[in-house]
Backbone and ligand atoms as CSV (ligand in chain L), in Angstrom:
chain,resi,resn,atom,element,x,y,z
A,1,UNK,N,N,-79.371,59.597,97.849
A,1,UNK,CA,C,-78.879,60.858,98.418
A,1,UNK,C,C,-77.428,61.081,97.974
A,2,UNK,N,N,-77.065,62.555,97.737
A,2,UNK,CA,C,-75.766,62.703,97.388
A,2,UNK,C,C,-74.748,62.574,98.068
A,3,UNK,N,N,-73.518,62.225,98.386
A,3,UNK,CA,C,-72.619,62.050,98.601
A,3,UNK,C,C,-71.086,63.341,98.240
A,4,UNK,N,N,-70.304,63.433,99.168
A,4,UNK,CA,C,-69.076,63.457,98.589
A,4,UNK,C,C,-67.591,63.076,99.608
A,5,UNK,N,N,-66.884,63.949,99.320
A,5,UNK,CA,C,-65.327,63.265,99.685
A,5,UNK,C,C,-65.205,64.699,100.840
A,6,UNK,N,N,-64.749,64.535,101.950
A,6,UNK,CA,C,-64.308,65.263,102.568
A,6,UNK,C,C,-62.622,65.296,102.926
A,7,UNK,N,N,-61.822,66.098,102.918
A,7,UNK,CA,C,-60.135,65.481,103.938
A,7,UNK,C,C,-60.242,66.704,104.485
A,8,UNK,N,N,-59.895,66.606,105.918
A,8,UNK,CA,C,-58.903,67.359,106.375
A,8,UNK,C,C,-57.609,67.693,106.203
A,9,UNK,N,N,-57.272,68.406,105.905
A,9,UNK,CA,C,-55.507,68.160,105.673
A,9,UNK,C,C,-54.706,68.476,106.478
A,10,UNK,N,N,-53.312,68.235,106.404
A,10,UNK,CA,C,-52.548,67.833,107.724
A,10,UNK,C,C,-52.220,69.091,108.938
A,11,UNK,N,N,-52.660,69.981,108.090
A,11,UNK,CA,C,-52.931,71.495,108.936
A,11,UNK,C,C,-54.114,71.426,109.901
A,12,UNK,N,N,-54.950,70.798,109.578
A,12,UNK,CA,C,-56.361,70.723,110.046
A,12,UNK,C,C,-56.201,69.669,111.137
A,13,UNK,N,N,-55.942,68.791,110.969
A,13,UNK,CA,C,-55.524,67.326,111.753
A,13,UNK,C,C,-54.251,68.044,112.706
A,14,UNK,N,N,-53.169,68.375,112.530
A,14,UNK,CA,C,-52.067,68.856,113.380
A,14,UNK,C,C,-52.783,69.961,114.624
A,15,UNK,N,N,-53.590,70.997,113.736
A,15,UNK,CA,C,-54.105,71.988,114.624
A,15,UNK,C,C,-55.166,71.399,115.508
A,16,UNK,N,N,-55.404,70.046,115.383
A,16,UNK,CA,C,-56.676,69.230,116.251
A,16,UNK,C,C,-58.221,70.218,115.902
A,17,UNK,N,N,-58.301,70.367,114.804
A,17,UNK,CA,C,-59.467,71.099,114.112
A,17,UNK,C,C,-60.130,69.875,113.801
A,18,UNK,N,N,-60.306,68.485,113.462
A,18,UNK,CA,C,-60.966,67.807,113.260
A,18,UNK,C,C,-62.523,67.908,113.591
A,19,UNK,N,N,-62.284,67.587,115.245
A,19,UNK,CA,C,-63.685,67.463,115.925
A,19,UNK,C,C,-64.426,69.251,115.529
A,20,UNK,N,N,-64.283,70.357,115.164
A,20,UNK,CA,C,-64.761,71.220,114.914
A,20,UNK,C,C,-64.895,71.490,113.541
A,21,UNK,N,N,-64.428,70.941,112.887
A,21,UNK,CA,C,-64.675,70.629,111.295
A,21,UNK,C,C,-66.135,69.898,110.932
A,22,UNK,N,N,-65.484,68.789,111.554
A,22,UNK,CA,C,-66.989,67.890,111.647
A,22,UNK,C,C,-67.796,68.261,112.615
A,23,UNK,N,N,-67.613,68.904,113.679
A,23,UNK,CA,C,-68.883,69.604,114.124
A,23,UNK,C,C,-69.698,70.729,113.266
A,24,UNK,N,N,-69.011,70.981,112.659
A,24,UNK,CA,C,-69.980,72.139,111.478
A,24,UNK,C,C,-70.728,71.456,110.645
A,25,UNK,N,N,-69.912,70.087,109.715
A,25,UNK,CA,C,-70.690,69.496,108.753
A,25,UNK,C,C,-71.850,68.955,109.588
A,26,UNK,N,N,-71.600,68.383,110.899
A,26,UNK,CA,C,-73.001,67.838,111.584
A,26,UNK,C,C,-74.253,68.654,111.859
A,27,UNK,N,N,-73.847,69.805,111.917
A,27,UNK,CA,C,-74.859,70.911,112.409
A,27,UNK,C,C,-75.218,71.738,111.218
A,28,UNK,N,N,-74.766,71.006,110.071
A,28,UNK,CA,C,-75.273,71.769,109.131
A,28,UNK,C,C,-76.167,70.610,108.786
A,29,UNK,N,N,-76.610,69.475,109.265
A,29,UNK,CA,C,-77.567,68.576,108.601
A,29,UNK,C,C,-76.853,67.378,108.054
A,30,UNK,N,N,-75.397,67.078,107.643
A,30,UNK,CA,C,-75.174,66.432,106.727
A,30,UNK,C,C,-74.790,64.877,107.523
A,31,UNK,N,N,-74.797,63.446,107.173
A,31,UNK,CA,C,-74.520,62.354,107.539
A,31,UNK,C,C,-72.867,61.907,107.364
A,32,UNK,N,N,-72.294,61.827,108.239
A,32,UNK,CA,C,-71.092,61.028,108.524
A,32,UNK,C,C,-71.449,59.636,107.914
A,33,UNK,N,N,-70.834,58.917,106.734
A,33,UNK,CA,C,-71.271,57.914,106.162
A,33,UNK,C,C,-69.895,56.220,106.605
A,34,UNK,N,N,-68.830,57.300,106.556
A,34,UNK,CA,C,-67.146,56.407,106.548
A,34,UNK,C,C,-66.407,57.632,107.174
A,35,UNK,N,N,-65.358,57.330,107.974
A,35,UNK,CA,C,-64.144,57.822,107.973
A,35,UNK,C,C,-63.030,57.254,108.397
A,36,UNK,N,N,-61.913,57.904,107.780
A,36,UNK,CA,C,-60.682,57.250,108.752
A,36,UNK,C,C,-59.479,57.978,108.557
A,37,UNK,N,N,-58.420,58.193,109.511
A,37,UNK,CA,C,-57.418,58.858,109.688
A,37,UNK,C,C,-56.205,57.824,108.367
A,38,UNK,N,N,-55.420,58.475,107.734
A,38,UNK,CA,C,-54.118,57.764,107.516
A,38,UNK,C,C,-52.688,58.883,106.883
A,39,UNK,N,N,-52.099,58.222,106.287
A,39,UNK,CA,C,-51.197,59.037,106.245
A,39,UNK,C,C,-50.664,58.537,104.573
A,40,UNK,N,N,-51.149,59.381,103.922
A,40,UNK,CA,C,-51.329,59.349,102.464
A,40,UNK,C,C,-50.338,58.985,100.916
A,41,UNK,N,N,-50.195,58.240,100.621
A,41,UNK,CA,C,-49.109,58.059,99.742
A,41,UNK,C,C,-49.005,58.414,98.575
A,42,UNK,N,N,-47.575,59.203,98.194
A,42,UNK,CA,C,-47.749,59.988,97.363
A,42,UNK,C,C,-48.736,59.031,96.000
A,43,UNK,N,N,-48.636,57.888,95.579
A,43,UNK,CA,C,-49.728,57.682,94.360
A,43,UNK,C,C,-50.415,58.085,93.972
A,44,UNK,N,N,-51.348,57.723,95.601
A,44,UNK,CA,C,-52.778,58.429,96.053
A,44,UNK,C,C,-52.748,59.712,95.767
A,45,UNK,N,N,-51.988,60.818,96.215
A,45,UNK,CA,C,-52.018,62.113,96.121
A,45,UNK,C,C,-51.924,62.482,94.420
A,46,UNK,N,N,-51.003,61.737,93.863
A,46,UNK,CA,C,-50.732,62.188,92.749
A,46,UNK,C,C,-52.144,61.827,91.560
A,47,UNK,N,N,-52.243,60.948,91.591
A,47,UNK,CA,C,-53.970,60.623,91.280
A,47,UNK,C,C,-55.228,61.997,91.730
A,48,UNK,N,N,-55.112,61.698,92.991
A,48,UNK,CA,C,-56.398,62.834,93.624
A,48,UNK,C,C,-55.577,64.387,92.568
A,49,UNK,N,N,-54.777,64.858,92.696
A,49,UNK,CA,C,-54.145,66.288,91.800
A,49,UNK,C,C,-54.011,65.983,90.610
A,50,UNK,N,N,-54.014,64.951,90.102
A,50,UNK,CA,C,-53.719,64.932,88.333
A,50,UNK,C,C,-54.036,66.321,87.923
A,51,UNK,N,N,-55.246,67.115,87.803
A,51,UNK,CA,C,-55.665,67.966,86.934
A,51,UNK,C,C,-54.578,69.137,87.379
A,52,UNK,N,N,-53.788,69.050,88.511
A,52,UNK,CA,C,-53.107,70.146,89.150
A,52,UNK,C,C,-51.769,69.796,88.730
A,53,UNK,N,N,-51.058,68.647,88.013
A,53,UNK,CA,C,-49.490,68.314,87.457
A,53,UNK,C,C,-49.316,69.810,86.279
A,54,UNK,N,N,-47.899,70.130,87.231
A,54,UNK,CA,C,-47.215,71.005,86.143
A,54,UNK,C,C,-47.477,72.168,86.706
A,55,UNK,N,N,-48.294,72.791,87.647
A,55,UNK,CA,C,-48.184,73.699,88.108
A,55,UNK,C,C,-47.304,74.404,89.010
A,56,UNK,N,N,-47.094,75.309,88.862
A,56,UNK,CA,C,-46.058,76.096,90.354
A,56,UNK,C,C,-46.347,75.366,91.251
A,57,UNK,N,N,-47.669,75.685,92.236
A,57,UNK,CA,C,-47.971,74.774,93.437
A,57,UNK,C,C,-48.028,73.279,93.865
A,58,UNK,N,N,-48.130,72.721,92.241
A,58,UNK,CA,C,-47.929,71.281,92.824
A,58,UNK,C,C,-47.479,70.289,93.466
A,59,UNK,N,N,-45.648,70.926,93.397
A,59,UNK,CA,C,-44.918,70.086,94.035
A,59,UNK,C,C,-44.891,70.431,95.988
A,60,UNK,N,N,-45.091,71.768,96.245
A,60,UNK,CA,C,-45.426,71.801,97.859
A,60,UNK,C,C,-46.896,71.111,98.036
A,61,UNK,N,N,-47.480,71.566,96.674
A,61,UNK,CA,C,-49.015,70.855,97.532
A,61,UNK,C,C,-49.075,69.423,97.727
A,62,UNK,N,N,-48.489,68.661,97.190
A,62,UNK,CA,C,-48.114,66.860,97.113
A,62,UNK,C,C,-47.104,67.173,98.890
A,63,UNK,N,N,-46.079,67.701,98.767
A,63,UNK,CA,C,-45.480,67.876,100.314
A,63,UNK,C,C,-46.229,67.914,101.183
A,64,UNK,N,N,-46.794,68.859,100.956
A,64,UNK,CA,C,-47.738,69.175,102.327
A,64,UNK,C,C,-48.401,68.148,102.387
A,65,UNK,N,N,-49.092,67.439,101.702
A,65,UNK,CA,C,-50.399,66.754,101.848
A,65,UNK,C,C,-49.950,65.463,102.100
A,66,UNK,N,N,-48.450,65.023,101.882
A,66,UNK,CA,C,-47.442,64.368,102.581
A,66,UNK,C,C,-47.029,64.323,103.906
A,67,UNK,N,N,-46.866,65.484,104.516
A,67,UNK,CA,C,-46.468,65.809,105.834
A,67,UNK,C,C,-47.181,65.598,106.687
A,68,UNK,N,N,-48.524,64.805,107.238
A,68,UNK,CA,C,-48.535,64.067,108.263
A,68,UNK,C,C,-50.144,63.563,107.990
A,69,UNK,N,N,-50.514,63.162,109.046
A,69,UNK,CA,C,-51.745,62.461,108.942
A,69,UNK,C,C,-53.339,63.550,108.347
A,70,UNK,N,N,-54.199,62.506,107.650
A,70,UNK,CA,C,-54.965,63.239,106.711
A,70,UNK,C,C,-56.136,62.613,107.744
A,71,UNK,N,N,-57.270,63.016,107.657
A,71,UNK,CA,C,-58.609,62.457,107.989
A,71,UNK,C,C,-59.690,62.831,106.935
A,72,UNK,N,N,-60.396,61.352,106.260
A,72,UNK,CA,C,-61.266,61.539,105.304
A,72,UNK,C,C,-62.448,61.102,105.695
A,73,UNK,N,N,-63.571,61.900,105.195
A,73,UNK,CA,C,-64.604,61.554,105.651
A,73,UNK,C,C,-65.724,61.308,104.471
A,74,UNK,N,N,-66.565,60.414,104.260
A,74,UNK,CA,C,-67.501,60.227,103.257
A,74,UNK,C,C,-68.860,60.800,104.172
A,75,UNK,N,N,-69.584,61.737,103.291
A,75,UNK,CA,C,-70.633,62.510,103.624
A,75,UNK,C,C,-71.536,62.896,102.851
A,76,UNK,N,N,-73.157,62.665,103.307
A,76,UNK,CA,C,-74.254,62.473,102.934
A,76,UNK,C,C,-75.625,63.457,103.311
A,77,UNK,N,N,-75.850,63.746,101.861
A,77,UNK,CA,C,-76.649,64.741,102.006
A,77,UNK,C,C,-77.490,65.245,100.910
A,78,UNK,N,N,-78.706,65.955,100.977
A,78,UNK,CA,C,-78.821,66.879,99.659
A,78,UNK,C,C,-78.161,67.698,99.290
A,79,UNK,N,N,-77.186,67.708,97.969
A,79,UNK,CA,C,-76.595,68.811,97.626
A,79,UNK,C,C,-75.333,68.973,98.388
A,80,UNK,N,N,-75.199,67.884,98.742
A,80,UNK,CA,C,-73.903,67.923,99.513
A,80,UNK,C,C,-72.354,68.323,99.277
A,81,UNK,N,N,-71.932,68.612,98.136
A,81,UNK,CA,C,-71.190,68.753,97.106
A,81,UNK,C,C,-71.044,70.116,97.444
A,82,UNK,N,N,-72.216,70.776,96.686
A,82,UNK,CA,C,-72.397,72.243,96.834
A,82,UNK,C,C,-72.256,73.023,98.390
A,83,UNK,N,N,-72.681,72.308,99.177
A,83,UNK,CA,C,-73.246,72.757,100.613
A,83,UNK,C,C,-72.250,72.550,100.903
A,84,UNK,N,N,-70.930,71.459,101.093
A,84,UNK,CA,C,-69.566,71.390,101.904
A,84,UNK,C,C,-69.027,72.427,101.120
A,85,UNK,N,N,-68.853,72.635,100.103
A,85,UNK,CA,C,-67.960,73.708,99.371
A,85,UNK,C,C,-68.528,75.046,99.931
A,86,UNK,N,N,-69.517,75.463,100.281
A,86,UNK,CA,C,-70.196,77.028,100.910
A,86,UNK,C,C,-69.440,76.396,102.029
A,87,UNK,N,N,-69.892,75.603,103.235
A,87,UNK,CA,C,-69.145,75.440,104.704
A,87,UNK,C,C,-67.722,76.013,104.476
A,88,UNK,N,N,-67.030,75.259,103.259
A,88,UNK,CA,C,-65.559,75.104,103.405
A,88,UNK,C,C,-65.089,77.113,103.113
A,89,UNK,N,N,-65.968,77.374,102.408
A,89,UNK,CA,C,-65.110,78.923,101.856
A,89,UNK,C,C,-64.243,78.757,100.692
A,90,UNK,N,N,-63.775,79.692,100.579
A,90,UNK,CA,C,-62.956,80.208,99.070
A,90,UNK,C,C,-61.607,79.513,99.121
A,91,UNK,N,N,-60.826,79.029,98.324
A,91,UNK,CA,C,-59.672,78.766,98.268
A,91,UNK,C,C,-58.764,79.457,99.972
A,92,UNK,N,N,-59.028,80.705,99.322
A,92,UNK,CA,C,-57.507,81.660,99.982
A,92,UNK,C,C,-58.227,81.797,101.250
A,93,UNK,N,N,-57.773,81.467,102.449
A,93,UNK,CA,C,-58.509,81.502,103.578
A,93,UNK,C,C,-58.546,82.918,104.003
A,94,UNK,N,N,-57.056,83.873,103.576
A,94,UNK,CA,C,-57.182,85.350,104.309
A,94,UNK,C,C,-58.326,85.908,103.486
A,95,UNK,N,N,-59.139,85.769,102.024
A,95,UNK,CA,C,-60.102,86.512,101.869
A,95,UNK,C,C,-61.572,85.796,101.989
A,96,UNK,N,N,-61.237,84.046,102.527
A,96,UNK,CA,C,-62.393,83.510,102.468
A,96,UNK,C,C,-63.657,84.419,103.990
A,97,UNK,N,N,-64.961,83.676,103.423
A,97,UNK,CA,C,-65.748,84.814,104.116
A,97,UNK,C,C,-65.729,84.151,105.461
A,98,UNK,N,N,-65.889,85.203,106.384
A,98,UNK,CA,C,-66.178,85.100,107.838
A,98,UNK,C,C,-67.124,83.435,107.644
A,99,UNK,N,N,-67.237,82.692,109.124
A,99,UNK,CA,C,-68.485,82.185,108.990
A,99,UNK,C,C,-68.290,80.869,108.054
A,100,UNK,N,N,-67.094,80.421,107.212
A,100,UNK,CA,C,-66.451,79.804,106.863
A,100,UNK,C,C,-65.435,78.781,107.502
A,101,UNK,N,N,-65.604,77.378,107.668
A,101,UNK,CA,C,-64.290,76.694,107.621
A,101,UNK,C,C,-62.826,77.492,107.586
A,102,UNK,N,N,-62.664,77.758,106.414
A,102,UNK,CA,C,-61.575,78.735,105.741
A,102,UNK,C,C,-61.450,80.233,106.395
A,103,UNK,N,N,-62.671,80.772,106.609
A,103,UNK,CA,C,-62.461,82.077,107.125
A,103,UNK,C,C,-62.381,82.195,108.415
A,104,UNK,N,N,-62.952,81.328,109.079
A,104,UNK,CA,C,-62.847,81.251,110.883
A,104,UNK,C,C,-61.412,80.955,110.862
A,105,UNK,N,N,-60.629,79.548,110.655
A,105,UNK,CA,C,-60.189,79.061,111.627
A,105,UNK,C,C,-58.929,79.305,110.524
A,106,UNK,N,N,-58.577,79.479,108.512
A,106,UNK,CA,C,-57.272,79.168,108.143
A,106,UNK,C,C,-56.784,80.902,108.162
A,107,UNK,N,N,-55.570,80.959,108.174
A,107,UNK,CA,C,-54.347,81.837,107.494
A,107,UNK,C,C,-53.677,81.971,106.484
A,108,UNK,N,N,-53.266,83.000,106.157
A,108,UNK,CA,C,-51.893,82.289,105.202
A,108,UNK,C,C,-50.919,82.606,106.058
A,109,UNK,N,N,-50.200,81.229,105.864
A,109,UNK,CA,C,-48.811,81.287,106.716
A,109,UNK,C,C,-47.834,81.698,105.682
A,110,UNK,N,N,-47.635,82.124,104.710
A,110,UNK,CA,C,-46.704,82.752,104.003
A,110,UNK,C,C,-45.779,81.584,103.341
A,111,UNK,N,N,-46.297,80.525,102.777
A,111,UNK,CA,C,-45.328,79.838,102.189
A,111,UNK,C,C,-46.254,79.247,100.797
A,112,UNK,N,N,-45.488,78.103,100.084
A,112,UNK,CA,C,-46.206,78.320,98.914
A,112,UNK,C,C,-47.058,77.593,98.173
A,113,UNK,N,N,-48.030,77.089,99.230
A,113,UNK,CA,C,-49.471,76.154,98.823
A,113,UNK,C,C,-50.012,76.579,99.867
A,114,UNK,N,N,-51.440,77.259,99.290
A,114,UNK,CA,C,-52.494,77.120,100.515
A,114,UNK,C,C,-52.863,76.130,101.337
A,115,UNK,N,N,-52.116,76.307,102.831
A,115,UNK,CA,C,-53.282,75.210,103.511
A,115,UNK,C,C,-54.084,75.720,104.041
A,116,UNK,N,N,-55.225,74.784,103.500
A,116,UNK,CA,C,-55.996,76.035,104.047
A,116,UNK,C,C,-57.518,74.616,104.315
A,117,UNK,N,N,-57.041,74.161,104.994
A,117,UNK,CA,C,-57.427,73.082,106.334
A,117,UNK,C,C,-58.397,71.678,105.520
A,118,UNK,N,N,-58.828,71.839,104.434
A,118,UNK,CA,C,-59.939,71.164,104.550
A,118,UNK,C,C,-59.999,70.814,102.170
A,119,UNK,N,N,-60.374,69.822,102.143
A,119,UNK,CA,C,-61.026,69.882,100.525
A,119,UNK,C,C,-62.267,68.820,100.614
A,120,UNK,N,N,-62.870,69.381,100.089
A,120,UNK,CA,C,-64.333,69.222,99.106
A,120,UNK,C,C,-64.343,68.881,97.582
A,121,UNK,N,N,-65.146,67.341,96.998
A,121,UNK,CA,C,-65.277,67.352,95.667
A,121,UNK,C,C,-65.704,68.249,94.797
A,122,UNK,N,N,-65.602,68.699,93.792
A,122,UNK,CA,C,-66.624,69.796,93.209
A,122,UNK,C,C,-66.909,69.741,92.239
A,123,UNK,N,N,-67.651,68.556,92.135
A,123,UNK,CA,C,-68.778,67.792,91.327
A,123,UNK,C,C,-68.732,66.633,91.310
A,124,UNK,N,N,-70.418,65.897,90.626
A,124,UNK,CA,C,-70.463,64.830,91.117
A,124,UNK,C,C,-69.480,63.419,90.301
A,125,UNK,N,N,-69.169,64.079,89.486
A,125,UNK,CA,C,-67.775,63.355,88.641
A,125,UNK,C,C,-66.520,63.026,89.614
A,126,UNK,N,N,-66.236,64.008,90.158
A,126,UNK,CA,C,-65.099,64.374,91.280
A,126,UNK,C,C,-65.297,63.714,92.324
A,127,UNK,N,N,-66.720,63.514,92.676
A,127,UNK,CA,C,-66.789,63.325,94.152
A,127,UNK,C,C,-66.868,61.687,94.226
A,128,UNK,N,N,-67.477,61.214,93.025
A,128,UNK,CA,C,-67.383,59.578,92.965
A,128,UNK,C,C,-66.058,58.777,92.339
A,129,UNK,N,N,-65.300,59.815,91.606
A,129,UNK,CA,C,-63.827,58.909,91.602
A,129,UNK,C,C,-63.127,59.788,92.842
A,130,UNK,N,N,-63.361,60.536,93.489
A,130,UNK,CA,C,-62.510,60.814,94.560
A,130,UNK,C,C,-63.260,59.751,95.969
A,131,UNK,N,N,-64.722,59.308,95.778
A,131,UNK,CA,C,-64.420,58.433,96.745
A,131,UNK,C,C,-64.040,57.437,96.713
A,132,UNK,N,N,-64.173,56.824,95.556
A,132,UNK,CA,C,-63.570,55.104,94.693
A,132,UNK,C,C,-61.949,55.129,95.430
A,133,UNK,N,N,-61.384,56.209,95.177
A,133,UNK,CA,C,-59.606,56.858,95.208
A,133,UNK,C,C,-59.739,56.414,97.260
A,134,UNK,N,N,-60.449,57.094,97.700
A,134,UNK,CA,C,-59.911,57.493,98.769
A,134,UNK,C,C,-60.273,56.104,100.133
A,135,UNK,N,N,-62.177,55.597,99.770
A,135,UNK,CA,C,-62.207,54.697,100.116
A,135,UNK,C,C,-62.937,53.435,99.719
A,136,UNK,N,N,-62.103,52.609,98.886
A,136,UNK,CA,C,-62.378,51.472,98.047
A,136,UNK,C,C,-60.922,50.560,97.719
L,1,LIG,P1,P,-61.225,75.392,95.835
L,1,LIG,O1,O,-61.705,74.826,94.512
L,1,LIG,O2,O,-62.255,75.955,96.718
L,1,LIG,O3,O,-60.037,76.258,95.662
L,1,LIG,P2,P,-59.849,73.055,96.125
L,1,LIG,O4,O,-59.185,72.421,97.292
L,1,LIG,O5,O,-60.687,72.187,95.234
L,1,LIG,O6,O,-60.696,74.200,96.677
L,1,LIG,P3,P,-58.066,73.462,93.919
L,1,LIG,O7,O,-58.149,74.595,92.967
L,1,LIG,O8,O,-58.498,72.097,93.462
L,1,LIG,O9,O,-58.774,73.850,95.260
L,1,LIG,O10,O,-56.560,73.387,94.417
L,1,LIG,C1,C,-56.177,72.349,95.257
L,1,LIG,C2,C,-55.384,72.909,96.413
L,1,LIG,O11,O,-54.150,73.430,95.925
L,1,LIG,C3,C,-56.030,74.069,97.154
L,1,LIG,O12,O,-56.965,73.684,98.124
L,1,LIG,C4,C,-54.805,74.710,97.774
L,1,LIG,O13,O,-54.352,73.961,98.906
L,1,LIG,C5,C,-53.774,74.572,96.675
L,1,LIG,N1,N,-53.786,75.713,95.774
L,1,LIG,C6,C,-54.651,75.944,94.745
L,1,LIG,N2,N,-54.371,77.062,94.096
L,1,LIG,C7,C,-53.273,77.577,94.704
L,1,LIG,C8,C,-52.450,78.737,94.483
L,1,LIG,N3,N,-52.700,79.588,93.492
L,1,LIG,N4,N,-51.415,78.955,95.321
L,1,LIG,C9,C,-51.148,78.092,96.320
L,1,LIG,N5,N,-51.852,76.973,96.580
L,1,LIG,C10,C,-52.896,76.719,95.789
């Protein structure tokens, strides 16, 4: 069965969105496999964004994802990959769709990395060195 990488990010965890995060992935069918709360070091971060070095957003998005405790979850499913990424919504939470992770519960708070509560692997390349990365 497929697998991937779930985090909350520290927006998600601060706003105590956790338990309603993972209440969606549960009720959408999918298996809680691992999780655990920590508080992320930049290495780690800089590894998980490689493909994102050099961009405008990079250096707040490494901050942010710095700024306080993360919760990761390993999760199991058919198509699971695909199916957390529909739960999660579009990048930009103000146009992600209703009915969404992203569209229910994020904003934009007007500064300059989306938080926008939550990431998903997106593919199965991604999702098995992002769980090796996150828990191994
Ligand atoms: P999705 O692929 O659905 O956007 P993702 O988390 O995989 O989700 P990436 O494109 O990998 O998105 O970007 C990583 C993160 O960087 C985003 O989730 C968001 O927090 C931030 N980000 C991406 N693009 C921008 C942008 N143009 N402006 C501000 N922040 C951004």
């Amino acid at each position: 069965v497929e697998e991937t990488l779930v985090l909350i990010k520290p927006d998600g965890v601060a706003r105590n969105l956790t338990g309603e995060i993972l209440r969606r992935i549960e009720a959408k069918g999918y298996s809680l496999v691992d999780m655990k709360l920590l508080q992320a070091e930049r290495s780690l971060l800089a590894e998980h964004y490689a493909e994102h070095e050099g961009k405008p957003f990079y250096e707040p998005l490494i901050e942010f994802m710095e700024s306080g405790p993360i919760v990761a979850f390993r999760i199991a499913g058919n198509r699971v990959i695909e199916g957390f990424r529909a739960l999660a919504g579009t990048t930009d939470p103000t146009t992600a769709a209703p009915g969404t992770i992203r569209g229910d519960l994020g904003r934009d708070w007007g500064v300059k990395v989306q938080q926008n509560l939550v990431h998903g692997s997106d593919s199965p390349e991604s999702a098995a060195a992002e769980l090796a990365l996150w828990f191994d």
